[in-house]
N, CA, C, O and CB atoms as a CASP TS submission, in Angstrom:
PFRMAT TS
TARGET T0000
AUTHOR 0000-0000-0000
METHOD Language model
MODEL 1
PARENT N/A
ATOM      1  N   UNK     1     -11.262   0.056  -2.660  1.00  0.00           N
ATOM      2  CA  UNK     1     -11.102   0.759  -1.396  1.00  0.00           C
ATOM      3  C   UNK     1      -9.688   0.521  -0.884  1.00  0.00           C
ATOM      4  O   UNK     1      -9.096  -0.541  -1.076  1.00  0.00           O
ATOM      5  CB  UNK     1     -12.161   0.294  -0.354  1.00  0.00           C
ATOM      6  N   UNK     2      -9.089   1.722  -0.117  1.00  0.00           N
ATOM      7  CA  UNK     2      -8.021   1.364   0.429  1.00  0.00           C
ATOM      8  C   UNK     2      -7.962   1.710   1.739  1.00  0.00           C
ATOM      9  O   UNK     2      -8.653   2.621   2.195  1.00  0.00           O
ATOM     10  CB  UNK     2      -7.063   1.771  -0.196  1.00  0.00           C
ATOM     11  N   UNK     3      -7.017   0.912   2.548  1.00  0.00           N
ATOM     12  CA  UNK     3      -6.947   0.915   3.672  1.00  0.00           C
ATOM     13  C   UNK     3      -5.434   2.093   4.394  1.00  0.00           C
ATOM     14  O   UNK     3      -4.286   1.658   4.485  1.00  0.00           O
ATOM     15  CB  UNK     3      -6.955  -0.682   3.874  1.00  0.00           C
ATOM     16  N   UNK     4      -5.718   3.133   4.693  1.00  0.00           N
ATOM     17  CA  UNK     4      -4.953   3.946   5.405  1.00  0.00           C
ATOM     18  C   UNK     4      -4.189   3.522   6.631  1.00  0.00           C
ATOM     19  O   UNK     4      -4.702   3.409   7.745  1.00  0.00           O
ATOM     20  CB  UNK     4      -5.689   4.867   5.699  1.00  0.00           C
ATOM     21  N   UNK     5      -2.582   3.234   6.266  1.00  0.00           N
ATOM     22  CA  UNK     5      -2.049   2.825   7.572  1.00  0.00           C
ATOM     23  C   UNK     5      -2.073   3.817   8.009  1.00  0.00           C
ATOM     24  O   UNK     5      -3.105   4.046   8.639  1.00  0.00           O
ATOM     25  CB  UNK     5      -0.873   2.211   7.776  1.00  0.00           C
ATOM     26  N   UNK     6      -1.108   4.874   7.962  1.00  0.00           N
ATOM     27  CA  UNK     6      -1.101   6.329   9.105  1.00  0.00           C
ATOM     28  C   UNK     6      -1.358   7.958   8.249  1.00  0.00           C
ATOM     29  O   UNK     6      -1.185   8.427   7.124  1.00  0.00           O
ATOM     30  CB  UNK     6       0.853   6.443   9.994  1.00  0.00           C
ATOM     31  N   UNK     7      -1.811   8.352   9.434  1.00  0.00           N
ATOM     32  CA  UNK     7      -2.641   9.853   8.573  1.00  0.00           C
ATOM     33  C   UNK     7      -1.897  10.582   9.577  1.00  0.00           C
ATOM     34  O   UNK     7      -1.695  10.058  10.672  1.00  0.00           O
ATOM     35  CB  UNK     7      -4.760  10.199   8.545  1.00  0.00           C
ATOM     36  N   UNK     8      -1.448  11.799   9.295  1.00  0.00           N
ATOM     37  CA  UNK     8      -1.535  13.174   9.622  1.00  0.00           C
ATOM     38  C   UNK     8      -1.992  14.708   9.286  1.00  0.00           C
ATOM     39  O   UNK     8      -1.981  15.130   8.130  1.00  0.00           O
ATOM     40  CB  UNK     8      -0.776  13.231   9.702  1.00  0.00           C
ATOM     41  N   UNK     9      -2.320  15.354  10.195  1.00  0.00           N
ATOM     42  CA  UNK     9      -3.325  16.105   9.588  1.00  0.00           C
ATOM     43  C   UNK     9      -2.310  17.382   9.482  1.00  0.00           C
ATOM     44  O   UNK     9      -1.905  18.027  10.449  1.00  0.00           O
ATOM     45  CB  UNK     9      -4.850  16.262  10.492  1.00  0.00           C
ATOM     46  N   UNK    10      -1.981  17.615   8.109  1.00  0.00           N
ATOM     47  CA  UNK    10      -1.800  18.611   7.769  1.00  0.00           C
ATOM     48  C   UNK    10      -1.196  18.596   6.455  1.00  0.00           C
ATOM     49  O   UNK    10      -2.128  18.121   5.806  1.00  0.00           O
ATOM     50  CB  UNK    10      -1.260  19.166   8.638  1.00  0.00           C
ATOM     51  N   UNK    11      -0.078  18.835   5.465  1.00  0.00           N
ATOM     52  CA  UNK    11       0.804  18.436   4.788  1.00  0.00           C
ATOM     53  C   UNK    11       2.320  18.525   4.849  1.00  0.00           C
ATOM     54  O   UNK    11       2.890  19.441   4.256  1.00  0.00           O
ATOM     55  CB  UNK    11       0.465  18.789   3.972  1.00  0.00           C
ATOM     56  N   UNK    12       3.032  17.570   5.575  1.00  0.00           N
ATOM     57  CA  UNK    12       4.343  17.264   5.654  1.00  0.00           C
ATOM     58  C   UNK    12       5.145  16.838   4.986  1.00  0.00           C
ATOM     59  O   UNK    12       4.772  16.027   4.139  1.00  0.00           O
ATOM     60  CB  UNK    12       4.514  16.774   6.244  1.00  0.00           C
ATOM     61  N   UNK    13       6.451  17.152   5.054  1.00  0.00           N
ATOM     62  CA  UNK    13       7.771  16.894   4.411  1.00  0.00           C
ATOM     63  C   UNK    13       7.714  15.339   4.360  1.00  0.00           C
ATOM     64  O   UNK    13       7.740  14.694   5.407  1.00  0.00           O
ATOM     65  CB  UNK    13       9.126  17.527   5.277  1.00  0.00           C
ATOM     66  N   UNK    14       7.612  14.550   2.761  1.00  0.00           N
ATOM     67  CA  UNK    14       7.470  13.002   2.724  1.00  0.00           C
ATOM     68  C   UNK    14       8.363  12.391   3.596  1.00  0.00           C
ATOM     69  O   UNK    14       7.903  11.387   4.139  1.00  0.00           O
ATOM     70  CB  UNK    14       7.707  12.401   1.375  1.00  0.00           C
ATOM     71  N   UNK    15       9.857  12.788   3.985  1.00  0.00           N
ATOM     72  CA  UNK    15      10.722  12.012   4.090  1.00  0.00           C
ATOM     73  C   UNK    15      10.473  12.145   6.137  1.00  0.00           C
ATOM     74  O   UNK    15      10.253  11.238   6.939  1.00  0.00           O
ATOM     75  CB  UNK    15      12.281  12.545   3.089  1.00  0.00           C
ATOM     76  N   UNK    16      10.593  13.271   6.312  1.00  0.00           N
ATOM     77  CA  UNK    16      10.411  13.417   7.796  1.00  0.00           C
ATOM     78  C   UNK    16       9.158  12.457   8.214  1.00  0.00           C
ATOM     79  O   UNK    16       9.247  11.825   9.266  1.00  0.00           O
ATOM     80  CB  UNK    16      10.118  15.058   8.205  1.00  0.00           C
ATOM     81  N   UNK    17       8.061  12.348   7.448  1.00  0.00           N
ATOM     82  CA  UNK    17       6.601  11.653   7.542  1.00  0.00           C
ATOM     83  C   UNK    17       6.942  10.583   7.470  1.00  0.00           C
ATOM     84  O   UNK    17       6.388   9.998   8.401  1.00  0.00           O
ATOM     85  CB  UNK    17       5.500  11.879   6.586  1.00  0.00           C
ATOM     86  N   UNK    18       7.897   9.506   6.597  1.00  0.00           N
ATOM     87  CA  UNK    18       7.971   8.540   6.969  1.00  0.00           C
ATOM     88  C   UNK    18       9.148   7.848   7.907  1.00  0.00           C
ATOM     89  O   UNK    18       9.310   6.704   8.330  1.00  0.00           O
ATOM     90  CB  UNK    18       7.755   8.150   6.042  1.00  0.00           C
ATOM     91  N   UNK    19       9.874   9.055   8.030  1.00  0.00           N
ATOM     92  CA  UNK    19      10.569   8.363   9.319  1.00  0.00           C
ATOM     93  C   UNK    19      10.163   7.952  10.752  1.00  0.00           C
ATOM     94  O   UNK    19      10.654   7.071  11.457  1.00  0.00           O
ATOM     95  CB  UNK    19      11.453   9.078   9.606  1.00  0.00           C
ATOM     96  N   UNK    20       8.544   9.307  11.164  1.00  0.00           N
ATOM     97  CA  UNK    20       8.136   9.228  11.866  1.00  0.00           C
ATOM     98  C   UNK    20       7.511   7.863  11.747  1.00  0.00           C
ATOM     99  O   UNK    20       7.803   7.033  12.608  1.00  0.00           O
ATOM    100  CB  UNK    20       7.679  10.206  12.033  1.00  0.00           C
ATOM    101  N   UNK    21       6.674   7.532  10.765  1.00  0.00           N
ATOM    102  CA  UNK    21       6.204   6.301  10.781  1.00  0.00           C
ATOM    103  C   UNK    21       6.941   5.169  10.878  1.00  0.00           C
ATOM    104  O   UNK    21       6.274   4.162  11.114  1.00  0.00           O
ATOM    105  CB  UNK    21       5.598   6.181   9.899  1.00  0.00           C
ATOM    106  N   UNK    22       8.700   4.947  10.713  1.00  0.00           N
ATOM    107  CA  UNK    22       8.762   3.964  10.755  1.00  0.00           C
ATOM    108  C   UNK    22       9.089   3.524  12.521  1.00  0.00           C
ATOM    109  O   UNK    22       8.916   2.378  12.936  1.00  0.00           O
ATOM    110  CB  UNK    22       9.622   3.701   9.652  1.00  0.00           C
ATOM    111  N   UNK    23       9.401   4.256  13.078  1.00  0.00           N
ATOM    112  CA  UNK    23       9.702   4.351  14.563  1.00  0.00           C
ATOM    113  C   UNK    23       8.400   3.625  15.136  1.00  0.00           C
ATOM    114  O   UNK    23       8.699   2.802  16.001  1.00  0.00           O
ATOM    115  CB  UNK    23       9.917   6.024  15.153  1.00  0.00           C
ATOM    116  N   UNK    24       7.004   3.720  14.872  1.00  0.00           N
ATOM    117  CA  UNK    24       5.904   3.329  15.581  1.00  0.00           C
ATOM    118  C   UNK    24       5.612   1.692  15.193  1.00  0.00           C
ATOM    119  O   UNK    24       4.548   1.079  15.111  1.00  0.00           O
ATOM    120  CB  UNK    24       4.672   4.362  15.211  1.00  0.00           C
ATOM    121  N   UNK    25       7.428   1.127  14.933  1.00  0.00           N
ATOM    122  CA  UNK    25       6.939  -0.460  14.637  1.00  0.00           C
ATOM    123  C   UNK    25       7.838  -0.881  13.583  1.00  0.00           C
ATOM    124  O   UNK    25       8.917  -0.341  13.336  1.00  0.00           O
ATOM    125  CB  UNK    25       5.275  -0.678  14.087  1.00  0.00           C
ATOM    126  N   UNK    26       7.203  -2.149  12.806  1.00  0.00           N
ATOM    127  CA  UNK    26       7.887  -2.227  11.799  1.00  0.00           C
ATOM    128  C   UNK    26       7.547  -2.103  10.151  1.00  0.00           C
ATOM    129  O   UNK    26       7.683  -2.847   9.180  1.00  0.00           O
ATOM    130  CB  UNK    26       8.312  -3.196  12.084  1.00  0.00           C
ATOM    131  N   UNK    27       6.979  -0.613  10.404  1.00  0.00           N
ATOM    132  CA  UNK    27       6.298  -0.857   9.125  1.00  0.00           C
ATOM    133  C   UNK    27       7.181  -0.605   7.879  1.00  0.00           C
ATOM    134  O   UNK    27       8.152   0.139   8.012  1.00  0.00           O
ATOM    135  CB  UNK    27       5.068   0.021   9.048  1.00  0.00           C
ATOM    136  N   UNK    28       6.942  -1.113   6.795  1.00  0.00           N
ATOM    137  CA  UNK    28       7.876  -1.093   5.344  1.00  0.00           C
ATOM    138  C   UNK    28       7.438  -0.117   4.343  1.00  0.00           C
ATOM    139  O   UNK    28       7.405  -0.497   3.173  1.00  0.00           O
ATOM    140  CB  UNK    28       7.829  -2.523   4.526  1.00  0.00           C
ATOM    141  N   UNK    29       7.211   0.683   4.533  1.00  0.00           N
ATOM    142  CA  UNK    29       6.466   2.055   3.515  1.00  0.00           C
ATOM    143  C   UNK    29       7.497   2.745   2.916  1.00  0.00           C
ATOM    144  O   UNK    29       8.420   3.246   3.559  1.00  0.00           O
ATOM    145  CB  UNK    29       5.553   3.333   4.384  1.00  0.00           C
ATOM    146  N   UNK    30       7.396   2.794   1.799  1.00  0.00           N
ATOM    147  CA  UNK    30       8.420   3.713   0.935  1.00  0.00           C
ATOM    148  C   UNK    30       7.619   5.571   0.806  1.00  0.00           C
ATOM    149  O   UNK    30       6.441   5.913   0.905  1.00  0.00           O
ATOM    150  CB  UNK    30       8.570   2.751  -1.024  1.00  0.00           C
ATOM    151  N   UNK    31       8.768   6.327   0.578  1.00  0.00           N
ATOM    152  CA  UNK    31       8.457   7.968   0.355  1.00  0.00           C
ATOM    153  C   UNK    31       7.620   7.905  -0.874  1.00  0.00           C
ATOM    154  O   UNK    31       6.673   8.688  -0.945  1.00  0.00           O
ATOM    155  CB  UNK    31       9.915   9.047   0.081  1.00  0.00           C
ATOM    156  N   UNK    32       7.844   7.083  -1.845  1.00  0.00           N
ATOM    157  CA  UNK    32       6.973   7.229  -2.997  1.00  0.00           C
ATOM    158  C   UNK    32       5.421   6.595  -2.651  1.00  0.00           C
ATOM    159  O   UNK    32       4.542   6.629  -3.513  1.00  0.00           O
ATOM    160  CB  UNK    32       7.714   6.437  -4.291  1.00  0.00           C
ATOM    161  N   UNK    33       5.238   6.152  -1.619  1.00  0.00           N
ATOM    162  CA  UNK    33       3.438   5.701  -1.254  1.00  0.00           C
ATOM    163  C   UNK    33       3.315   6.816  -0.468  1.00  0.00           C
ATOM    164  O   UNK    33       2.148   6.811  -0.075  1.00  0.00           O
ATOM    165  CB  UNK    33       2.925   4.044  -0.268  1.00  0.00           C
ATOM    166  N   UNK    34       3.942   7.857   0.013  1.00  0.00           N
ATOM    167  CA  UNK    34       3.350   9.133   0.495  1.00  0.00           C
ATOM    168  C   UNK    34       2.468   9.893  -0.080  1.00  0.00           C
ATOM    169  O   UNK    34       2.697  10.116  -1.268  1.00  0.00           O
ATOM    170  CB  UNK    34       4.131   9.893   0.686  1.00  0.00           C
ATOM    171  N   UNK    35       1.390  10.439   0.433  1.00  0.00           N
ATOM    172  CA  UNK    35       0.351  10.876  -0.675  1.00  0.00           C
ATOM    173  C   UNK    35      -0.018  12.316   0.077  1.00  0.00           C
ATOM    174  O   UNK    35       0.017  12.295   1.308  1.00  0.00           O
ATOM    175  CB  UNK    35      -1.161   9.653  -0.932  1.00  0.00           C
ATOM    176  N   UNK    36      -0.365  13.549  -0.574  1.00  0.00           N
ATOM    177  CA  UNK    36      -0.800  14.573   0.132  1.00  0.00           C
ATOM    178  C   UNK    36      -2.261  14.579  -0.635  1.00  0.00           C
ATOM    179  O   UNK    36      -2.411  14.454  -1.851  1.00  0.00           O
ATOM    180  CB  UNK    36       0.202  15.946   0.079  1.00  0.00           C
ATOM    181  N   UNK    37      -3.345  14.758   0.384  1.00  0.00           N
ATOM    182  CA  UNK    37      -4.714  14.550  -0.137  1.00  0.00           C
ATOM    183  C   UNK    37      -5.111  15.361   1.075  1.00  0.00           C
ATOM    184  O   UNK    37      -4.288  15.736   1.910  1.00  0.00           O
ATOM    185  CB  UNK    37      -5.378  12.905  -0.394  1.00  0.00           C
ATOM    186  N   UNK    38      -6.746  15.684   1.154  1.00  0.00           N
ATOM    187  CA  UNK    38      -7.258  16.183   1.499  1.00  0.00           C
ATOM    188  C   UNK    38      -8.566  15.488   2.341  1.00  0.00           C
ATOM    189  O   UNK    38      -9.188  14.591   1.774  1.00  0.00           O
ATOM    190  CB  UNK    38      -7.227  16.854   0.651  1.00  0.00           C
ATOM    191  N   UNK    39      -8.862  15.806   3.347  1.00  0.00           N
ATOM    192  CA  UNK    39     -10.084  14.670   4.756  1.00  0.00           C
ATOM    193  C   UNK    39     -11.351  15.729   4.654  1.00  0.00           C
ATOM    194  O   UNK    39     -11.140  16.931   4.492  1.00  0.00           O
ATOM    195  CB  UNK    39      -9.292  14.564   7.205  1.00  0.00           C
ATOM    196  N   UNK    40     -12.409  15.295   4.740  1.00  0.00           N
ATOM    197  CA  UNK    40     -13.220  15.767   5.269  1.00  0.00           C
ATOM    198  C   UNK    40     -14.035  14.436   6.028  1.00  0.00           C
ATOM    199  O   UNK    40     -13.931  13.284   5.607  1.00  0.00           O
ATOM    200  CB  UNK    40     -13.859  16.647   4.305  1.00  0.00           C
ATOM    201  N   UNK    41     -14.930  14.859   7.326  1.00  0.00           N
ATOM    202  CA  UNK    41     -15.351  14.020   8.234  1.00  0.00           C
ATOM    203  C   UNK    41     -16.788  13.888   7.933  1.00  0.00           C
ATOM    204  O   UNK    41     -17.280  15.014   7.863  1.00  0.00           O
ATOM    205  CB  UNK    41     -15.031  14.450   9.583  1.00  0.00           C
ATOM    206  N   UNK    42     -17.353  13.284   7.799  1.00  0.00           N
ATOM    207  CA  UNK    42     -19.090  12.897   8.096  1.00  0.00           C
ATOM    208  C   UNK    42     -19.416  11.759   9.127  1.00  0.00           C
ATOM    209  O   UNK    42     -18.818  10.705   9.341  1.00  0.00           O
ATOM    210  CB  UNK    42     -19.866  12.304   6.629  1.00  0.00           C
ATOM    211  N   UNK    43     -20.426  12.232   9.642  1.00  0.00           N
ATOM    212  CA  UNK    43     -21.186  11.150  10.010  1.00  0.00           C
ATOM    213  C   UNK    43     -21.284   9.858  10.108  1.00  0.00           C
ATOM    214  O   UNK    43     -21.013   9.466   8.973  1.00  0.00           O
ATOM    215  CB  UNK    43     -21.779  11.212   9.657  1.00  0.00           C
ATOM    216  N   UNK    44     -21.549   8.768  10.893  1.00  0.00           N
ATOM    217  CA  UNK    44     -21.572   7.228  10.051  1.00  0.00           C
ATOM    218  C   UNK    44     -22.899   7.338  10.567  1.00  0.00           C
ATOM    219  O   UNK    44     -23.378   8.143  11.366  1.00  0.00           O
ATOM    220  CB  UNK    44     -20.459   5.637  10.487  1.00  0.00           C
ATOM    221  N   UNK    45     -23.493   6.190   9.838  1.00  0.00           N
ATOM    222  CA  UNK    45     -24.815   5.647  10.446  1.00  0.00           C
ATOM    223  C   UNK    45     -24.752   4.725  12.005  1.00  0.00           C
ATOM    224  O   UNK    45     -25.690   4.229  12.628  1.00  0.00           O
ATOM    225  CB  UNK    45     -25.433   4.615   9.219  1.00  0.00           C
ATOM    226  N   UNK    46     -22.827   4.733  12.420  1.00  0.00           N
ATOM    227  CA  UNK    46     -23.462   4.407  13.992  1.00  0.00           C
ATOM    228  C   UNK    46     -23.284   4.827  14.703  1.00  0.00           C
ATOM    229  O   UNK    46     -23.174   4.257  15.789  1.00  0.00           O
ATOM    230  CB  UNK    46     -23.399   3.569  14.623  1.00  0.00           C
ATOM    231  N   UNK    47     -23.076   6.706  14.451  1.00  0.00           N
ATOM    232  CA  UNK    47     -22.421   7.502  15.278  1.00  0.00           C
ATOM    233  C   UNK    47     -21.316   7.806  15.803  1.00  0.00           C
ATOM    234  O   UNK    47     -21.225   8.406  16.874  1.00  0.00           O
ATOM    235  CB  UNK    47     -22.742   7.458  15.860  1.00  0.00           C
ATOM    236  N   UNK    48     -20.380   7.437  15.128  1.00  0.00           N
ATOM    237  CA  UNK    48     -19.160   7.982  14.629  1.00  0.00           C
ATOM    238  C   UNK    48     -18.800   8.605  13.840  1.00  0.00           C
ATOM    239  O   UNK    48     -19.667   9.418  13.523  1.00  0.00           O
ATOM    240  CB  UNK    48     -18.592   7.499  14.444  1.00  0.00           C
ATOM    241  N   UNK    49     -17.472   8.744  12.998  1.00  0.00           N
ATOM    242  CA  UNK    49     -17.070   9.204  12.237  1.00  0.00           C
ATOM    243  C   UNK    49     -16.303   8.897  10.871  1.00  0.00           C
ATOM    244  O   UNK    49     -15.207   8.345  10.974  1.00  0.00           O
ATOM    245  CB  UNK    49     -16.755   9.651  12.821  1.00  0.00           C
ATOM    246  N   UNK    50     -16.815   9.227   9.528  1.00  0.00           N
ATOM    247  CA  UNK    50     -15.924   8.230   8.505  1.00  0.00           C
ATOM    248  C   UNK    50     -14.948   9.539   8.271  1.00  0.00           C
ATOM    249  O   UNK    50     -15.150  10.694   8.645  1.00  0.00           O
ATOM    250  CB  UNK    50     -16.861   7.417   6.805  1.00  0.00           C
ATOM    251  N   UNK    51     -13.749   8.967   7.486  1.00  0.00           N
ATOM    252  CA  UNK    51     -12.937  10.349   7.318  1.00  0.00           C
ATOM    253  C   UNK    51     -12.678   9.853   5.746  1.00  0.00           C
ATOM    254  O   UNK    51     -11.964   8.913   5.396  1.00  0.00           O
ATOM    255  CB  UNK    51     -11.302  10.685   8.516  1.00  0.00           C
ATOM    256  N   UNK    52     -13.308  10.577   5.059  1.00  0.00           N
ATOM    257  CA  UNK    52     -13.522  10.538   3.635  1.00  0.00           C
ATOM    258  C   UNK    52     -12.093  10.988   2.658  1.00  0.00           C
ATOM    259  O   UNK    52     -12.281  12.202   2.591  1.00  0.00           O
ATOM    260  CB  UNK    52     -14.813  11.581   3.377  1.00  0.00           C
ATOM    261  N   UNK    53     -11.254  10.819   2.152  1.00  0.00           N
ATOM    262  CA  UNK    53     -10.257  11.555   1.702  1.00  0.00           C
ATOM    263  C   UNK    53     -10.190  11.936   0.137  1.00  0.00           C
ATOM    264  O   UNK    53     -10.581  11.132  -0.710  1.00  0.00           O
ATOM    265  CB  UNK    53      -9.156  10.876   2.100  1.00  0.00           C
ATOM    266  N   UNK    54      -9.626  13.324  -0.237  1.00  0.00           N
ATOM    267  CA  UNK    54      -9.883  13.804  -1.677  1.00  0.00           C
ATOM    268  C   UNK    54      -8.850  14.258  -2.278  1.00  0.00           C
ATOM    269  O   UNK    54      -7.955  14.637  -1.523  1.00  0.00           O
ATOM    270  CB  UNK    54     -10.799  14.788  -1.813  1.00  0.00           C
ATOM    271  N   UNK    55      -8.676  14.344  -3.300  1.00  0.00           N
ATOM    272  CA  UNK    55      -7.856  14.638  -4.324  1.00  0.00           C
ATOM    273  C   UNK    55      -7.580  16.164  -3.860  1.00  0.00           C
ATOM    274  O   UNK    55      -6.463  16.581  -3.557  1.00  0.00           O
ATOM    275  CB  UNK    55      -8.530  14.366  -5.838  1.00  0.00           C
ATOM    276  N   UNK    56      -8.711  16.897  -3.851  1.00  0.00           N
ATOM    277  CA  UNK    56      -8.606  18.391  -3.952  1.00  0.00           C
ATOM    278  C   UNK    56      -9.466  18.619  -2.692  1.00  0.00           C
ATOM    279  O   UNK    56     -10.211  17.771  -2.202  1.00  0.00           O
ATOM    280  CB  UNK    56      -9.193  19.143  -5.453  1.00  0.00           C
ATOM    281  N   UNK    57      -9.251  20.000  -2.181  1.00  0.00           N
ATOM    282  CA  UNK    57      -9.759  20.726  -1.468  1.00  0.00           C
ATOM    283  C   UNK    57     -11.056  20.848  -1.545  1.00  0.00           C
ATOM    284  O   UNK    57     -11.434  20.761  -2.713  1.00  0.00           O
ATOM    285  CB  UNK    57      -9.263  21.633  -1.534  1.00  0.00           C
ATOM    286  N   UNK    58     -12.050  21.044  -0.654  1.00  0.00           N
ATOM    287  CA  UNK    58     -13.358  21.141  -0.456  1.00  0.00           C
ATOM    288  C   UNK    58     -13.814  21.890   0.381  1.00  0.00           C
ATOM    289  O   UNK    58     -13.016  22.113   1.292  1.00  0.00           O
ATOM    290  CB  UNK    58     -13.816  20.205  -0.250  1.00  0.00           C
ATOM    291  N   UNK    59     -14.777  22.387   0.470  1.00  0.00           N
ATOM    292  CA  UNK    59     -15.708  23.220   1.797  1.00  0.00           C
ATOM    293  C   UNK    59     -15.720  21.873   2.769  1.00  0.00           C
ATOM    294  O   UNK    59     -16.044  20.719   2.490  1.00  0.00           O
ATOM    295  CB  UNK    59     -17.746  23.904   1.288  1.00  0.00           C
ATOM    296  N   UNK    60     -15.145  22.571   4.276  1.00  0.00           N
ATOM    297  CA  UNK    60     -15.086  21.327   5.129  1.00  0.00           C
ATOM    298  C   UNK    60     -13.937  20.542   5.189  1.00  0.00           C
ATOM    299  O   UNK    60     -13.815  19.884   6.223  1.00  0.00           O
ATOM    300  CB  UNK    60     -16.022  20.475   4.775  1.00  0.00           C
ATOM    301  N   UNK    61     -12.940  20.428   4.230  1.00  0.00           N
ATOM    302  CA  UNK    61     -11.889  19.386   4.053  1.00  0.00           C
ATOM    303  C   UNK    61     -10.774  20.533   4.856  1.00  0.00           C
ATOM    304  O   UNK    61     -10.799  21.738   5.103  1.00  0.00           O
ATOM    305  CB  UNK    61     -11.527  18.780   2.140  1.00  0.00           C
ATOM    306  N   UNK    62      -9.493  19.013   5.164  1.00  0.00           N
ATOM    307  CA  UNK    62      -8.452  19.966   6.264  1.00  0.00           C
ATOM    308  C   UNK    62      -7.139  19.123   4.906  1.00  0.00           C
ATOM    309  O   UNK    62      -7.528  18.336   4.044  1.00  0.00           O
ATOM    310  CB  UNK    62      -8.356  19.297   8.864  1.00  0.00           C
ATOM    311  N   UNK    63      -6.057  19.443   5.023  1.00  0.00           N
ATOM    312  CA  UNK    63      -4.652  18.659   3.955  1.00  0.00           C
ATOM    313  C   UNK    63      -4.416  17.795   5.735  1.00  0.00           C
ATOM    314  O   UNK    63      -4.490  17.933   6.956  1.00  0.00           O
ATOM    315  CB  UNK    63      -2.630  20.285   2.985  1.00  0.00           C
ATOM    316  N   UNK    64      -4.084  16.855   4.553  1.00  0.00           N
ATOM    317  CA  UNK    64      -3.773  15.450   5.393  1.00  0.00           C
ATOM    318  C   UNK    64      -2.484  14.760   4.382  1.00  0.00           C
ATOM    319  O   UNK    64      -2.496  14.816   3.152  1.00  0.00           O
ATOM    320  CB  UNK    64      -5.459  14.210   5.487  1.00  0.00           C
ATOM    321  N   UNK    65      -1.616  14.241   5.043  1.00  0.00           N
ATOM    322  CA  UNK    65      -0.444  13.640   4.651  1.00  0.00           C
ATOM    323  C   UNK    65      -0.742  11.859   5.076  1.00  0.00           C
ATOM    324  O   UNK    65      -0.372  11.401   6.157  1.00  0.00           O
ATOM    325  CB  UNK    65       0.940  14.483   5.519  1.00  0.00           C
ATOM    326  N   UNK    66      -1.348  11.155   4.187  1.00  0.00           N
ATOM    327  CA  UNK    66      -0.955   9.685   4.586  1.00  0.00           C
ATOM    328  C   UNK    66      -0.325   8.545   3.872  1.00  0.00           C
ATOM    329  O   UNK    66       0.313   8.947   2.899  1.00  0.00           O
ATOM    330  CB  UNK    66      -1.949   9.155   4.920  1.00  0.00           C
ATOM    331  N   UNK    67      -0.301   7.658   3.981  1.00  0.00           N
ATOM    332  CA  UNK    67       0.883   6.426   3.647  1.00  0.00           C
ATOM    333  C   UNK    67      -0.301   4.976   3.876  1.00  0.00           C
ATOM    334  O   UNK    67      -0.769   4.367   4.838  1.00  0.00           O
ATOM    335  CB  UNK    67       2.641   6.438   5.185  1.00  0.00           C
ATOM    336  N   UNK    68      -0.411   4.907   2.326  1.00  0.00           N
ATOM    337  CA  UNK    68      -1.499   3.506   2.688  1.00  0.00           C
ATOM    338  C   UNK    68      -0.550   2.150   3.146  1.00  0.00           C
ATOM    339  O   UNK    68       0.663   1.958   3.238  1.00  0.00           O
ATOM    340  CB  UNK    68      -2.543   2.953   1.011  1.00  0.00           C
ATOM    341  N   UNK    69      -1.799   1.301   3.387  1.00  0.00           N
ATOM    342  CA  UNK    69      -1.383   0.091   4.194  1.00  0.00           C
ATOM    343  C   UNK    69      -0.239  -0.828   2.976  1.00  0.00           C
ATOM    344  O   UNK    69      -0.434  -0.234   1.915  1.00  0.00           O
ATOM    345  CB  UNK    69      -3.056  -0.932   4.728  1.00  0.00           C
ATOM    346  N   UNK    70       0.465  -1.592   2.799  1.00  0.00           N
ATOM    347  CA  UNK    70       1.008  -2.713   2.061  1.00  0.00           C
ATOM    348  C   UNK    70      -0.133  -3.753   1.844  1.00  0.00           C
ATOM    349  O   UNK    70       0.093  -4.799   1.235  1.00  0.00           O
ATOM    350  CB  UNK    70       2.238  -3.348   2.833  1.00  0.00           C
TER
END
C-alpha cells in the first residue's frame, strides 16, 4: 500500500504540479514520482469515503495527478 502525499484532480503539467507542492512546506518530491492515474470514490464502512486510484480509466473514475509520500 501506498501512502498519497498530494492529489489533484485532474491531469497536470508534472513540473507546474510539483512546484505547487513544494510551496505547501517542505516537502522533497522529485517530477519523476509524479504519477497521472485515475480516482474513483466508494464508500467506507464508516461512512466516509476511500478514494481508490487506477492505472486506467473506469466507469465512475475522474484523472487525478498525485506525488506519493517519501
Amino acid at each position: 500500500m501506498k501512502v498519497i502525499q498530494y492529489y489533484s484532480k485532474g491531469h497536470h503539467d508534472k513540473e507546474e504540479f510539483i512546484k505547487e507542492v513544494q510551496i505547501y512546506g517542505d516537502f522533497k518530491g522529485k517530477v519523476e514520482d509524479v504519477r497521472h492515474v485515475y480516482a474513483e470514490l466508494t464508500p467506507s464502512p464508516t461512512g466516509g469515503l476511500l478514494i481508490n486510484f487506477k492505472p486506467k480509466s473506469c466507469k465512475g473514475s475522474f484523472p487525478v495527478t498525485v506525488i506519493d509520500a517519501e
